[in-house]
C-alpha positions as CSV (number, residue, x, y, z in Angstrom):
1,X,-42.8,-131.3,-57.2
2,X,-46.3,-131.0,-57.1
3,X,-48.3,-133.0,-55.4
4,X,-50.0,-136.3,-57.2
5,X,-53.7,-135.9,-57.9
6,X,-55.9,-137.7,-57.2
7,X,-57.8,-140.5,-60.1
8,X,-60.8,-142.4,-59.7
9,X,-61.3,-145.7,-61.4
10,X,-64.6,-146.3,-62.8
11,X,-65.7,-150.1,-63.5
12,X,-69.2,-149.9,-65.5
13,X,-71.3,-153.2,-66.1
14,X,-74.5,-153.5,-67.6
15,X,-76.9,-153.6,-64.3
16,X,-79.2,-156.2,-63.1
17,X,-82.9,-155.3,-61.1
18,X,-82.5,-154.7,-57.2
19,X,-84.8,-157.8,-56.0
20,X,-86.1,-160.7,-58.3
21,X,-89.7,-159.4,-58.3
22,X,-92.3,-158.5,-61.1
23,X,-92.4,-154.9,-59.7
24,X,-88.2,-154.5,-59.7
25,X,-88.3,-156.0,-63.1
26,X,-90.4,-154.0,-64.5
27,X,-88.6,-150.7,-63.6
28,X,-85.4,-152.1,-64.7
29,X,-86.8,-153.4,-68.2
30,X,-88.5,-150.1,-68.5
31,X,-84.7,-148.4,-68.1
32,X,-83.3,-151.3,-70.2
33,X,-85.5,-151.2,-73.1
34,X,-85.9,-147.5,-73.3
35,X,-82.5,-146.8,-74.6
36,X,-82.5,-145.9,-77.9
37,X,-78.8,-147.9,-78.8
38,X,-80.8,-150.8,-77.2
39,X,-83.6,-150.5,-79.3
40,X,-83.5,-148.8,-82.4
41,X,-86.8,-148.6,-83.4
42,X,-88.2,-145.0,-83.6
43,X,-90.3,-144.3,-79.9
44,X,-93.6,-143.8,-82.0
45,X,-92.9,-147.5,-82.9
46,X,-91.6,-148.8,-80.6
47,X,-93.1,-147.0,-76.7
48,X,-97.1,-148.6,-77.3
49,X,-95.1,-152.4,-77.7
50,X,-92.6,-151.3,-74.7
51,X,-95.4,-149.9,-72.0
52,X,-98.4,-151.5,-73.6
53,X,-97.4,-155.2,-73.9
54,X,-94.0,-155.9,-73.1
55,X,-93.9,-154.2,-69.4
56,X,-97.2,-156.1,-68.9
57,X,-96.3,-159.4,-69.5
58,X,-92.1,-159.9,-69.1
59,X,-91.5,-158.7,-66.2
60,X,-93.6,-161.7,-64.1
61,X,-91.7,-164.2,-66.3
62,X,-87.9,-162.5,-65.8
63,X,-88.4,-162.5,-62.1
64,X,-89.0,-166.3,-61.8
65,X,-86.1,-166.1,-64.0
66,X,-83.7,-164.1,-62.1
67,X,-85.5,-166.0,-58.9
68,X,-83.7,-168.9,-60.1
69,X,-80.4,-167.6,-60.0
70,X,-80.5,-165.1,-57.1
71,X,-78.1,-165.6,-54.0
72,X,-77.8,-164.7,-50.8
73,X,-76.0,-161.8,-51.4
74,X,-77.9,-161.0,-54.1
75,X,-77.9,-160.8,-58.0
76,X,-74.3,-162.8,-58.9
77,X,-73.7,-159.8,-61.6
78,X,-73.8,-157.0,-58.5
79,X,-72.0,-159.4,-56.1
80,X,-69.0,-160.1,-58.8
81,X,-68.9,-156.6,-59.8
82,X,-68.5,-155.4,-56.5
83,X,-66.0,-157.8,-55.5
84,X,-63.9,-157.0,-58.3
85,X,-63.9,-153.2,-57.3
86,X,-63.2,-154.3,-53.8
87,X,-60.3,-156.5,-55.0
88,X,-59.0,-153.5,-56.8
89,X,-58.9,-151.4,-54.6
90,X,-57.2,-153.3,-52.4
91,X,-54.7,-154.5,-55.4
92,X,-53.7,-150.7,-56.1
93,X,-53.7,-149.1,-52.5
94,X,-51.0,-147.6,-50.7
95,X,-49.1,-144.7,-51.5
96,X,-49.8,-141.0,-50.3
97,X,-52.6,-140.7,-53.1
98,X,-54.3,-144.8,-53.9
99,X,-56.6,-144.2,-56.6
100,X,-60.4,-144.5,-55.8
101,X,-62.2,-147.1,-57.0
102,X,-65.9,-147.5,-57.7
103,X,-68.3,-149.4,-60.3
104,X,-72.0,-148.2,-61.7
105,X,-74.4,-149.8,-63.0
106,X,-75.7,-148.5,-66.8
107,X,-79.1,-149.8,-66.0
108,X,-80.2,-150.0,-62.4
109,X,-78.1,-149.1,-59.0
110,X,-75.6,-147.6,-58.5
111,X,-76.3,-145.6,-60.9
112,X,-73.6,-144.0,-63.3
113,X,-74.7,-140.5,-62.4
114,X,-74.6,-140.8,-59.2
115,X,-71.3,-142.3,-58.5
116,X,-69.3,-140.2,-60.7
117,X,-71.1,-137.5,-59.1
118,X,-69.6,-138.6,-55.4
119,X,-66.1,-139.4,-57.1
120,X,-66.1,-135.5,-58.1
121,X,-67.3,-134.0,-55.2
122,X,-67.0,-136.7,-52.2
123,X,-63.0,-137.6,-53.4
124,X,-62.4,-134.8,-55.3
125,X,-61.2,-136.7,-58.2
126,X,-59.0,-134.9,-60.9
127,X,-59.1,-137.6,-62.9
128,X,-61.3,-140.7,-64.2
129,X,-60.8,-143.6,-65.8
130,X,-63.6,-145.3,-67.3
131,X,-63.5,-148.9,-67.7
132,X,-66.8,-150.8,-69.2
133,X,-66.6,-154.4,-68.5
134,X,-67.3,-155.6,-71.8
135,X,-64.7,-157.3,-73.9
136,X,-65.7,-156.6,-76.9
137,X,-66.8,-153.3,-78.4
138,X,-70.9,-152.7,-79.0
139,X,-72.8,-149.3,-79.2
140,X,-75.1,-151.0,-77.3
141,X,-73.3,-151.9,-74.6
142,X,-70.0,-149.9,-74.4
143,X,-71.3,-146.9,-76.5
144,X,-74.5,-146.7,-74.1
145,X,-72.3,-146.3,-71.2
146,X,-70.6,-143.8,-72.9
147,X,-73.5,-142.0,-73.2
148,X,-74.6,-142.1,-69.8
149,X,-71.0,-140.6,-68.2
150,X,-71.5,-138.1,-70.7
151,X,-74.7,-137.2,-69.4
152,X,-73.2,-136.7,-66.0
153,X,-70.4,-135.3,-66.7
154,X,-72.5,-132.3,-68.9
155,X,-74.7,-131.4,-65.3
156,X,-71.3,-130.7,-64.1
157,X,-69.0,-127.8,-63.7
158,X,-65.8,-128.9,-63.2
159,X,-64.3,-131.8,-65.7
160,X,-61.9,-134.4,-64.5
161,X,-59.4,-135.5,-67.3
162,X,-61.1,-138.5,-68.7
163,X,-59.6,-141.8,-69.8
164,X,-61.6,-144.2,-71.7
165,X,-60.9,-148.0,-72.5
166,X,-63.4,-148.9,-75.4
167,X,-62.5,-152.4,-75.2
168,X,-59.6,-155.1,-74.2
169,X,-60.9,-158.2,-76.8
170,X,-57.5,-158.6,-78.1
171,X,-55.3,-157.8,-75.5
172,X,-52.8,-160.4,-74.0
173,X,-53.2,-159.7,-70.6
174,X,-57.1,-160.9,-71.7
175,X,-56.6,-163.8,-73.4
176,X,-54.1,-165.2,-71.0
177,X,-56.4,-164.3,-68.0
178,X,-59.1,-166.1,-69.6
179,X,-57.3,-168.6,-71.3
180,X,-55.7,-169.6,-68.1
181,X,-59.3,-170.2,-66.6
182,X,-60.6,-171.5,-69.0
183,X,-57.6,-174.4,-68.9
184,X,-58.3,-174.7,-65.1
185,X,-61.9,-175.2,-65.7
186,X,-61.5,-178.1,-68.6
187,X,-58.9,-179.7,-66.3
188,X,-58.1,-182.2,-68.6
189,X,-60.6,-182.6,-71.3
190,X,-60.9,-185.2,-73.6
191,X,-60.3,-185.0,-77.2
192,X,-63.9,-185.6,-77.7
193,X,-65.1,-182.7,-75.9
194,X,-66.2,-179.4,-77.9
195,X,-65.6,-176.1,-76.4
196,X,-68.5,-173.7,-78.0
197,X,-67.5,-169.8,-77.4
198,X,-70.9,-167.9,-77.0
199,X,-70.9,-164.3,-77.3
200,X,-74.0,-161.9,-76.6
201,X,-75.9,-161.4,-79.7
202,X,-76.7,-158.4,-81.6
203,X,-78.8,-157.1,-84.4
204,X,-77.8,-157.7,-88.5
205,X,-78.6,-154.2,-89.0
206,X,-76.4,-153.0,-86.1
207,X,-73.2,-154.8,-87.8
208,X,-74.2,-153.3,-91.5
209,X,-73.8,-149.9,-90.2
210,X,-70.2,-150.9,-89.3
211,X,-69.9,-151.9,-85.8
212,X,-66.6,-153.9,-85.3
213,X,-68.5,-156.3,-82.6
214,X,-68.5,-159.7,-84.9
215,X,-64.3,-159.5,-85.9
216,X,-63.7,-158.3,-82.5
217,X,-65.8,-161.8,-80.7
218,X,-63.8,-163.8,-83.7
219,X,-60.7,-162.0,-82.9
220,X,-60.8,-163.3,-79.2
221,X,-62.3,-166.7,-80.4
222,X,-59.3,-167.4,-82.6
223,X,-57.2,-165.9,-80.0
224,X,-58.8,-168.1,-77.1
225,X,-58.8,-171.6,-79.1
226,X,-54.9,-170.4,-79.8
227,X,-54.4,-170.0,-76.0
228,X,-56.0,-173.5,-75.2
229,X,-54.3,-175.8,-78.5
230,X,-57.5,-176.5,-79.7
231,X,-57.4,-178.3,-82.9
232,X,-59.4,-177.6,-85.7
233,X,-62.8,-178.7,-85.8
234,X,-63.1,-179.0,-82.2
235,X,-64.5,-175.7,-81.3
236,X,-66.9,-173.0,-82.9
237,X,-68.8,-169.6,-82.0
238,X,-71.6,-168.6,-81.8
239,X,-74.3,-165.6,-80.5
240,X,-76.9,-165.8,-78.1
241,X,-79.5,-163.8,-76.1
242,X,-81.5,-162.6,-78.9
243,X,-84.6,-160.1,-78.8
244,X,-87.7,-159.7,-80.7
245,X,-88.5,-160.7,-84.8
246,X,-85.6,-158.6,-85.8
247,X,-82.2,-160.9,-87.6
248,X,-79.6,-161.3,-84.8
249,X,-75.9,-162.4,-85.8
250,X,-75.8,-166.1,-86.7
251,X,-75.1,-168.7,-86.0
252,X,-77.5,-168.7,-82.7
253,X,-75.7,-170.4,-79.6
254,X,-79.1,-172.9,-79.2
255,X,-79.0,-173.8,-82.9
256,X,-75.3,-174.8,-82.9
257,X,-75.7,-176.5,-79.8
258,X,-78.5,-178.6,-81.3
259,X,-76.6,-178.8,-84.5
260,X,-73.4,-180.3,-82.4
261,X,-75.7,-182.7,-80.3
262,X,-76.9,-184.3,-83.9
263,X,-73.6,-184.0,-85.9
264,X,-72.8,-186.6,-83.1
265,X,-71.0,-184.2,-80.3
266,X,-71.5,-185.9,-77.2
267,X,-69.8,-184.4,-74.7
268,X,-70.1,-180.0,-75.0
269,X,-68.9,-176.9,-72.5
270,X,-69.4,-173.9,-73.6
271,X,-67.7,-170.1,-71.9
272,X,-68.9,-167.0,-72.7
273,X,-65.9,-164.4,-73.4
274,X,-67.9,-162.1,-73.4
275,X,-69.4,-161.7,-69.9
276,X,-67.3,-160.2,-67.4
277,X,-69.2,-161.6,-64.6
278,X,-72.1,-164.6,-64.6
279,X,-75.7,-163.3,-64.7
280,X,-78.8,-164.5,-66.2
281,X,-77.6,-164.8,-69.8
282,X,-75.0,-167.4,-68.3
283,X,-76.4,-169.1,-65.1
284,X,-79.7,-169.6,-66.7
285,X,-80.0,-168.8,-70.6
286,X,-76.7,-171.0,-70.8
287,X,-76.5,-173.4,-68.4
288,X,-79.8,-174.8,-67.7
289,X,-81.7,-173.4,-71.1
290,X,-79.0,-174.2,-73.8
291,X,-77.9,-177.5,-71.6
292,X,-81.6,-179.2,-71.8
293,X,-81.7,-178.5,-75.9
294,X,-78.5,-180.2,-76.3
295,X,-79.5,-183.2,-73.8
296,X,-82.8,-183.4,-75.9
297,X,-81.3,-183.6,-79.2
298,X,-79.0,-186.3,-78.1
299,X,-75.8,-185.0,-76.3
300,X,-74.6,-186.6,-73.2
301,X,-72.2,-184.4,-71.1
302,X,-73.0,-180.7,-71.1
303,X,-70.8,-178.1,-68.9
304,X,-71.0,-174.6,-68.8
305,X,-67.5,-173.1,-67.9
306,X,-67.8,-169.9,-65.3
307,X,-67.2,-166.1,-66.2
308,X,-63.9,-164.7,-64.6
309,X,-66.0,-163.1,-61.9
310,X,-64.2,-162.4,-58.5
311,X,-61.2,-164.9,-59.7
312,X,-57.8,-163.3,-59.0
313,X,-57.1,-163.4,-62.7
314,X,-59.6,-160.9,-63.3
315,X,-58.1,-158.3,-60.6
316,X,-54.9,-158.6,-62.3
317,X,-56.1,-158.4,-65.8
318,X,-58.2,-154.8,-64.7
319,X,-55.1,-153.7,-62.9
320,X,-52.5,-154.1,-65.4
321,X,-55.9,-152.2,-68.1
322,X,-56.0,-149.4,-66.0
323,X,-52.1,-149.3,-65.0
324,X,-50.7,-147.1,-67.1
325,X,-53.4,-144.4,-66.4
326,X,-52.5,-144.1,-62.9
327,X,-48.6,-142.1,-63.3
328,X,-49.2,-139.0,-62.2
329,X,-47.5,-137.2,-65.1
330,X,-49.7,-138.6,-67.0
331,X,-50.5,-142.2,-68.9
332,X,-47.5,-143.6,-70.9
333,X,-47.1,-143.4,-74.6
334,X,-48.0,-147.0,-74.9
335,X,-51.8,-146.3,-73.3
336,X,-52.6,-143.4,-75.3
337,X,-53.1,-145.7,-78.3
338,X,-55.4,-147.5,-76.5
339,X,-57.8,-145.1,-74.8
340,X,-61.1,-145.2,-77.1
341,X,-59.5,-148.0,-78.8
Protein backbone atom coordinates (compact mmCIF):
# COMPACT_ATOMS: atom_id res chain seq x y z
CA UNK A 1 0.00 0.00 0.00
CA UNK A 2 1.37 3.19 -0.75
CA UNK A 3 2.12 5.49 1.47
CA UNK A 4 -0.68 8.51 2.39
CA UNK A 5 0.24 11.81 0.96
CA UNK A 6 0.37 14.49 2.38
CA UNK A 7 -2.77 17.49 2.22
CA UNK A 8 -2.64 20.93 3.29
CA UNK A 9 -5.70 22.73 4.49
CA UNK A 10 -6.03 26.22 3.45
CA UNK A 11 -8.48 28.61 5.57
CA UNK A 12 -8.74 32.11 3.49
CA UNK A 13 -10.38 35.24 5.20
CA UNK A 14 -10.73 38.46 3.83
CA UNK A 15 -7.55 40.31 5.65
CA UNK A 16 -7.40 43.20 7.95
CA UNK A 17 -4.28 46.11 7.90
CA UNK A 18 -1.14 45.01 10.11
CA UNK A 19 -1.33 48.00 12.75
CA UNK A 20 -4.31 50.58 13.14
CA UNK A 21 -2.39 53.41 11.53
CA UNK A 22 -3.07 55.89 8.58
CA UNK A 23 0.07 54.55 6.83
CA UNK A 24 -0.99 50.57 7.30
CA UNK A 25 -4.41 51.65 6.17
CA UNK A 26 -3.61 53.06 3.41
CA UNK A 27 -1.57 50.18 1.88
CA UNK A 28 -4.25 47.83 2.78
CA UNK A 29 -7.12 50.00 1.12
CA UNK A 30 -4.85 50.50 -1.77
CA UNK A 31 -4.83 46.34 -2.08
CA UNK A 32 -8.54 46.20 -1.09
CA UNK A 33 -9.94 48.64 -3.39
CA UNK A 34 -7.77 47.80 -6.35
CA UNK A 35 -9.40 44.56 -7.06
CA UNK A 36 -11.37 44.67 -9.94
CA UNK A 37 -14.38 42.00 -8.42
CA UNK A 38 -14.23 44.68 -5.58
CA UNK A 39 -14.75 47.42 -7.66
CA UNK A 40 -16.02 47.15 -10.97
CA UNK A 41 -15.61 50.31 -12.33
CA UNK A 42 -13.23 50.38 -15.33
CA UNK A 43 -9.39 51.60 -13.82
CA UNK A 44 -9.58 54.75 -16.18
CA UNK A 45 -12.66 55.52 -13.95
CA UNK A 46 -12.14 54.48 -11.15
CA UNK A 47 -7.73 54.80 -10.23
CA UNK A 48 -7.86 59.11 -10.17
CA UNK A 49 -10.95 58.57 -7.30
CA UNK A 50 -8.93 55.46 -5.64
CA UNK A 51 -5.24 57.31 -5.45
CA UNK A 52 -6.37 60.79 -5.87
CA UNK A 53 -9.09 61.24 -3.14
CA UNK A 54 -9.95 58.16 -1.55
CA UNK A 55 -6.28 57.02 -0.32
CA UNK A 56 -5.94 60.64 0.83
CA UNK A 57 -8.63 60.99 2.96
CA UNK A 58 -9.92 57.23 4.38
CA UNK A 59 -7.29 55.96 5.54
CA UNK A 60 -6.86 58.63 8.71
CA UNK A 61 -10.56 58.00 9.46
CA UNK A 62 -10.39 53.81 9.15
CA UNK A 63 -7.47 53.83 11.53
CA UNK A 64 -9.28 55.63 14.36
CA UNK A 65 -11.74 53.08 13.31
CA UNK A 66 -9.87 49.96 13.54
CA UNK A 67 -8.04 51.86 16.75
CA UNK A 68 -11.25 51.31 18.45
CA UNK A 69 -11.47 47.79 18.06
CA UNK A 70 -7.77 46.70 18.12
CA UNK A 71 -6.51 44.18 20.97
CA UNK A 72 -3.69 43.25 22.44
CA UNK A 73 -3.09 40.64 20.25
CA UNK A 74 -3.97 42.49 17.53
CA UNK A 75 -6.79 42.90 14.88
CA UNK A 76 -9.77 40.32 16.44
CA UNK A 77 -10.21 39.12 12.52
CA UNK A 78 -6.19 37.88 12.45
CA UNK A 79 -6.37 36.68 16.12
CA UNK A 80 -9.74 34.47 15.41
CA UNK A 81 -8.48 33.26 12.19
CA UNK A 82 -5.48 32.08 13.54
CA UNK A 83 -6.92 30.48 16.40
CA UNK A 84 -9.24 28.66 14.35
CA UNK A 85 -6.25 27.19 12.25
CA UNK A 86 -4.48 26.42 15.48
CA UNK A 87 -7.57 24.65 16.82
CA UNK A 88 -7.59 22.71 13.71
CA UNK A 89 -4.71 21.59 13.62
CA UNK A 90 -4.81 20.35 16.75
CA UNK A 91 -8.51 18.83 16.13
CA UNK A 92 -7.11 16.70 13.05
CA UNK A 93 -3.55 15.65 14.22
CA UNK A 94 -2.19 12.40 14.80
CA UNK A 95 -1.63 9.72 12.47
CA UNK A 96 1.62 9.06 10.42
CA UNK A 97 0.64 11.84 7.91
CA UNK A 98 -1.85 14.92 10.05
CA UNK A 99 -2.74 17.18 7.37
CA UNK A 100 -1.14 20.81 7.46
CA UNK A 101 -2.96 23.47 8.24
CA UNK A 102 -2.56 27.11 7.44
CA UNK A 103 -4.78 30.36 6.71
CA UNK A 104 -3.97 33.61 4.25
CA UNK A 105 -5.10 36.49 4.14
CA UNK A 106 -6.78 37.75 0.43
CA UNK A 107 -5.82 41.31 1.37
CA UNK A 108 -2.94 41.90 3.66
CA UNK A 109 -0.55 39.17 5.62
CA UNK A 110 -0.14 36.34 5.27
CA UNK A 111 -0.53 36.65 2.09
CA UNK A 112 -2.22 33.90 -0.18
CA UNK A 113 0.85 33.53 -2.33
CA UNK A 114 3.06 33.12 0.01
CA UNK A 115 1.63 30.53 2.12
CA UNK A 116 0.59 28.25 -0.46
CA UNK A 117 3.95 28.73 -1.76
CA UNK A 118 5.61 27.28 1.76
CA UNK A 119 2.70 24.48 1.92
CA UNK A 120 4.32 23.32 -1.65
CA UNK A 121 7.67 23.48 -1.06
CA UNK A 122 8.24 23.72 2.92
CA UNK A 123 5.56 20.52 3.54
CA UNK A 124 5.56 19.29 0.36
CA UNK A 125 1.91 19.16 0.09
CA UNK A 126 0.29 16.88 -2.67
CA UNK A 127 -2.80 18.07 -2.01
CA UNK A 128 -4.87 21.35 -0.99
CA UNK A 129 -7.86 22.16 0.23
CA UNK A 130 -9.10 25.51 -0.09
CA UNK A 131 -11.57 26.67 2.32
CA UNK A 132 -12.74 30.58 2.14
CA UNK A 133 -14.36 31.58 5.32
CA UNK A 134 -17.34 33.00 3.84
CA UNK A 135 -20.69 31.41 4.21
CA UNK A 136 -22.26 32.52 1.55
CA UNK A 137 -21.04 32.67 -2.06
CA UNK A 138 -19.85 36.29 -3.66
CA UNK A 139 -17.37 36.97 -6.57
CA UNK A 140 -16.27 39.46 -4.48
CA UNK A 141 -15.30 37.73 -1.76
CA UNK A 142 -15.05 33.97 -2.44
CA UNK A 143 -14.43 34.43 -6.34
CA UNK A 144 -11.53 36.97 -5.49
CA UNK A 145 -9.85 34.45 -3.45
CA UNK A 146 -10.19 32.22 -6.08
CA UNK A 147 -8.39 34.35 -8.16
CA UNK A 148 -5.57 35.00 -6.04
CA UNK A 149 -4.67 30.90 -5.40
CA UNK A 150 -4.91 30.77 -8.98
CA UNK A 151 -2.43 33.32 -9.34
CA UNK A 152 0.00 31.28 -7.19
CA UNK A 153 -0.66 28.36 -8.19
CA UNK A 154 0.16 29.55 -12.24
CA UNK A 155 4.13 30.79 -10.90
CA UNK A 156 4.32 27.29 -10.08
CA UNK A 157 5.63 24.05 -11.48
CA UNK A 158 4.28 21.37 -9.76
CA UNK A 159 0.25 21.28 -8.99
CA UNK A 160 -1.11 19.85 -5.91
CA UNK A 161 -4.68 18.23 -6.53
CA UNK A 162 -7.01 21.02 -5.51
CA UNK A 163 -10.20 20.88 -3.59
CA UNK A 164 -12.36 23.87 -3.36
CA UNK A 165 -15.44 24.61 -0.97
CA UNK A 166 -17.31 27.62 -2.70
CA UNK A 167 -19.51 27.93 0.10
CA UNK A 168 -21.32 25.99 3.34
CA UNK A 169 -24.58 28.58 3.67
CA UNK A 170 -26.94 25.74 3.72
CA UNK A 171 -25.22 23.09 5.17
CA UNK A 172 -26.39 21.49 8.60
CA UNK A 173 -23.39 21.18 10.18
CA UNK A 174 -23.63 25.36 9.63
CA UNK A 175 -26.77 26.13 10.74
CA UNK A 176 -26.62 23.92 13.86
CA UNK A 177 -23.10 25.35 14.68
CA UNK A 178 -24.47 28.66 14.47
CA UNK A 179 -27.83 28.12 15.53
CA UNK A 180 -26.49 26.52 18.67
CA UNK A 181 -24.59 29.86 19.47
CA UNK A 182 -26.72 31.87 18.55
CA UNK A 183 -29.34 30.09 21.30
CA UNK A 184 -26.46 30.28 23.92
CA UNK A 185 -26.02 33.88 23.24
CA UNK A 186 -30.07 34.94 23.50
CA UNK A 187 -30.13 32.75 26.63
CA UNK A 188 -33.53 33.09 27.12
CA UNK A 189 -34.99 35.94 25.17
CA UNK A 190 -38.12 37.42 25.57
CA UNK A 191 -40.85 37.25 23.11
CA UNK A 192 -40.47 40.92 22.62
CA UNK A 193 -37.05 40.75 21.49
CA UNK A 194 -36.25 40.92 17.55
CA UNK A 195 -33.40 39.04 16.18
CA UNK A 196 -32.19 41.10 12.86
CA UNK A 197 -29.81 38.76 10.63
CA UNK A 198 -27.31 41.27 8.83
CA UNK A 199 -25.41 40.05 6.00
CA UNK A 200 -22.50 42.01 4.13
CA UNK A 201 -23.88 44.02 1.49
CA UNK A 202 -23.31 43.98 -2.19
CA UNK A 203 -23.92 45.86 -5.38
CA UNK A 204 -27.61 45.64 -7.38
CA UNK A 205 -25.70 45.28 -10.44
CA UNK A 206 -23.56 42.41 -9.04
CA UNK A 207 -26.92 40.31 -8.24
CA UNK A 208 -28.40 41.17 -11.97
CA UNK A 209 -25.62 39.53 -13.56
CA UNK A 210 -26.62 36.36 -11.54
CA UNK A 211 -24.77 36.04 -8.49
CA UNK A 212 -26.57 33.51 -6.10
CA UNK A 213 -25.40 35.77 -2.93
CA UNK A 214 -29.06 37.21 -1.93
CA UNK A 215 -31.07 33.38 -1.99
CA UNK A 216 -28.04 31.99 -0.47
CA UNK A 217 -28.11 34.86 2.83
CA UNK A 218 -32.08 34.07 2.70
CA UNK A 219 -31.43 30.49 2.46
CA UNK A 220 -29.42 30.52 5.83
CA UNK A 221 -31.86 33.25 7.31
CA UNK A 222 -34.83 30.98 6.90
CA UNK A 223 -32.69 28.15 7.87
CA UNK A 224 -31.28 30.11 11.10
CA UNK A 225 -34.89 31.55 12.35
CA UNK A 226 -35.92 27.61 11.67
CA UNK A 227 -33.06 26.45 14.04
CA UNK A 228 -34.02 29.05 16.83
CA UNK A 229 -38.30 28.70 16.64
CA UNK A 230 -38.63 32.03 15.72
CA UNK A 231 -42.08 33.05 15.01
CA UNK A 232 -43.11 35.00 12.35
CA UNK A 233 -42.77 38.49 12.45
CA UNK A 234 -40.13 38.40 14.96
CA UNK A 235 -37.10 38.52 12.83
CA UNK A 236 -35.94 40.08 9.45
CA UNK A 237 -32.71 40.54 7.16
CA UNK A 238 -31.08 42.77 6.12
CA UNK A 239 -27.43 44.08 4.30
CA UNK A 240 -24.96 46.25 5.50
CA UNK A 241 -21.49 47.72 4.90
CA UNK A 242 -22.18 49.53 1.79
CA UNK A 243 -19.63 51.61 -0.50
CA UNK A 244 -19.87 54.51 -2.61
CA UNK A 245 -23.18 56.21 -4.70
CA UNK A 246 -23.70 52.85 -6.39
CA UNK A 247 -27.41 50.77 -5.24
CA UNK A 248 -26.47 48.11 -2.67
CA UNK A 249 -29.02 45.14 -1.88
CA UNK A 250 -31.86 46.48 0.24
CA UNK A 251 -33.07 46.62 2.80
CA UNK A 252 -29.89 48.38 4.51
CA UNK A 253 -29.20 46.93 8.13
CA UNK A 254 -29.23 50.92 9.60
CA UNK A 255 -32.57 51.57 7.79
CA UNK A 256 -34.36 48.50 9.21
CA UNK A 257 -32.89 49.06 12.51
CA UNK A 258 -34.37 52.56 12.46
CA UNK A 259 -37.47 51.28 10.92
CA UNK A 260 -37.84 48.52 13.91
CA UNK A 261 -36.98 51.23 16.68
CA UNK A 262 -40.15 53.28 15.24
CA UNK A 263 -42.52 50.43 14.25
CA UNK A 264 -42.27 50.24 18.20
CA UNK A 265 -39.30 47.30 18.61
CA UNK A 266 -37.79 47.93 21.81
CA UNK A 267 -35.67 45.62 22.62
CA UNK A 268 -33.21 44.41 19.14
CA UNK A 269 -29.87 41.86 18.78
CA UNK A 270 -28.75 41.46 15.73
CA UNK A 271 -25.86 38.41 14.36
CA UNK A 272 -24.14 38.56 11.36
CA UNK A 273 -24.15 34.96 9.58
CA UNK A 274 -22.16 35.97 7.47
CA UNK A 275 -18.84 36.85 9.29
CA UNK A 276 -16.80 34.09 10.13
CA UNK A 277 -14.93 35.95 12.66
CA UNK A 278 -15.74 39.61 14.35
CA UNK A 279 -13.91 42.53 12.72
CA UNK A 280 -14.73 46.03 12.04
CA UNK A 281 -18.04 45.51 10.12
CA UNK A 282 -19.27 43.79 13.48
CA UNK A 283 -17.43 45.30 16.57
CA UNK A 284 -17.82 48.75 15.26
CA UNK A 285 -20.19 49.20 12.10
CA UNK A 286 -22.72 46.94 14.15
CA UNK A 287 -22.36 47.26 17.57
CA UNK A 288 -21.60 50.74 18.36
CA UNK A 289 -22.67 52.39 14.82
CA UNK A 290 -26.10 50.52 14.14
CA UNK A 291 -26.71 50.32 18.12
CA UNK A 292 -26.71 54.44 18.63
CA UNK A 293 -29.23 54.74 15.41
CA UNK A 294 -31.55 52.48 17.00
CA UNK A 295 -31.21 54.05 20.63
CA UNK A 296 -31.82 57.48 18.86
CA UNK A 297 -34.80 56.61 17.05
CA UNK A 298 -36.35 55.20 20.22
CA UNK A 299 -35.31 51.55 20.98
CA UNK A 300 -34.29 50.64 24.37
CA UNK A 301 -32.19 47.34 24.54
CA UNK A 302 -29.75 46.80 21.73
CA UNK A 303 -27.26 43.56 21.66
CA UNK A 304 -25.09 42.54 19.13
CA UNK A 305 -24.63 38.70 19.21
CA UNK A 306 -20.73 37.51 18.56
CA UNK A 307 -19.36 35.77 15.29
CA UNK A 308 -18.44 32.05 15.94
CA UNK A 309 -14.76 33.13 16.11
CA UNK A 310 -12.44 30.74 18.18
CA UNK A 311 -15.76 28.96 19.73
CA UNK A 312 -15.40 25.16 19.58
CA UNK A 313 -18.43 25.08 17.42
CA UNK A 314 -16.60 26.57 14.68
CA UNK A 315 -13.45 23.98 14.85
CA UNK A 316 -16.01 21.28 14.49
CA UNK A 317 -18.12 22.80 11.89
CA UNK A 318 -14.49 23.37 9.61
CA UNK A 319 -13.46 19.86 10.54
CA UNK A 320 -16.43 17.90 9.70
CA UNK A 321 -16.26 20.82 5.85
CA UNK A 322 -13.04 19.68 5.17
CA UNK A 323 -13.39 15.87 6.47
CA UNK A 324 -14.14 14.10 3.74
CA UNK A 325 -11.20 15.53 1.71
CA UNK A 326 -8.68 14.14 4.01
CA UNK A 327 -9.00 9.94 2.89
CA UNK A 328 -6.18 9.26 1.27
CA UNK A 329 -7.90 7.44 -1.68
CA UNK A 330 -9.34 10.24 -2.31
CA UNK A 331 -12.62 12.45 -1.01
CA UNK A 332 -15.91 10.36 -0.75
CA UNK A 333 -18.66 10.40 -3.26
CA UNK A 334 -20.74 12.53 -1.05
CA UNK A 335 -17.88 15.57 -1.15
CA UNK A 336 -17.43 15.66 -4.70
CA UNK A 337 -20.90 17.33 -5.12
CA UNK A 338 -19.84 19.75 -2.97
CA UNK A 339 -16.39 20.97 -4.06
CA UNK A 340 -17.10 24.40 -6.11
CA UNK A 341 -20.50 24.05 -4.88
Amino acid sequence: MSAPSRTGILLVNLGTPEAPTPQALRRYLGTFLSDRRVIGLPPVLWWPALHGVILRTRPRRSAALYRSIWTAEGSPLAVFTRRLAVGLARTLGGGPSPPVVAYAMRYGRPDVGGVVHELLHRHAIERLVVLPLYPQYAASSSGSAFDALAASLGREIRLPHLDWIAHYHDRAEYIDALGAHLRDRRGDASPDRYLLFSFHGLPRTSHKRGEPYYAQCLATAQSLATALDLRPGSWSFAFQSRFGPAAWLPPYTIEEVRRLARSGVRRLDVACPGFACDCLETLEEIARTNAEAFHTAGGEDFRYLPALNDDARHIALLRDLVAPFLDAHGPDPRAESQTGR
